[in-house]
N, C-alpha and C positions, 0 to 999 in steps of 0.2 A: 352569682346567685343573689335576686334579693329576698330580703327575710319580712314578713310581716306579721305582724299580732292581729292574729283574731279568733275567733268563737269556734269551736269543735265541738257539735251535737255529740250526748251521750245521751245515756236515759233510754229507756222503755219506748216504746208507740203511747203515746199523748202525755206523757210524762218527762219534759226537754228536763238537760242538764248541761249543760255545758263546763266545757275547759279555754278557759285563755292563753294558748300556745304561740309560741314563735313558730314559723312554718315558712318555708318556699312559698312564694309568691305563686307558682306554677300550681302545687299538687294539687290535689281537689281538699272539700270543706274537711271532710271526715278523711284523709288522707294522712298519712304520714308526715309528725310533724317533729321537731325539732325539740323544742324542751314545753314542759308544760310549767306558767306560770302561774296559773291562778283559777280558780273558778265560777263560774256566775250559774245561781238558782232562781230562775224566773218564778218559779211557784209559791215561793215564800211571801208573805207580806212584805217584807223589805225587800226584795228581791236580793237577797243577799249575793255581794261580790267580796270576795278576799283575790289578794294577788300578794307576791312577792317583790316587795320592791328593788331588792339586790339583783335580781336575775332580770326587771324590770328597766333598770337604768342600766343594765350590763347592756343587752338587746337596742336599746337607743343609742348607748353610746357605740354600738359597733353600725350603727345604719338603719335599723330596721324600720320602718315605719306601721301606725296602727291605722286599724281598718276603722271605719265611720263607727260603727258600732260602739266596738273595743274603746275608742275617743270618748263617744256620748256615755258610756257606763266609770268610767274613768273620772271625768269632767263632775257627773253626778253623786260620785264615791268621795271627791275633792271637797262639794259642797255640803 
C-alpha cells in the first residue's frame, strides 16, 4: 500500500475547507483516509495552514510521499 499526503475537501457548497491527511494512494479525494495531519483554510486572507509536524515526519519517515499541492502549501508555510 502506498500512503500519500494530501488535501481532503470539507466545508459547505462554496465554502472549501480542507484537511491534510495521510491516505492510500488508491482511495478517492474525500475517501477514507488514514490519519488527519493538519488543515488548510483557503478563505482566509493568509490562507491559513497548520499541520503537525510529529505525525508529519512520522508519514515521511515510513514512505509516504506529498501531492503537488500538499508540496507547494508546505514550501509556502516554510517561507
Amino acid at each position: 500500500m502506498s500512503v500519500i499526503l494530501r488535501l481532503k475537501r470539507e466545508g459547505a457548497k462554496k465554502k472549501p475547507f480542507y484537511h491534510i491527511v495521510a491516505a492510500n494512494s488508491r482511495s478517492p479525494r474525500d475517501g477514507k483516509s488514514l490519519e488527519i495531519i493538519g488543515t488548510y483554510d483557503p478563505r482566509r486572507e493568509s490562507h491559513c495552514v497548520t499541520i503537525d509536524r510529529v505525525q508529519f515526519e512520522k508519514w515521511i519517515q515510513r514512505g509516504a510521499q506529498m501531492s503537488d499541492t500538499v508540496r507547494s502549501l508546505l514550501s509556502k508555510l516554510n517561507n
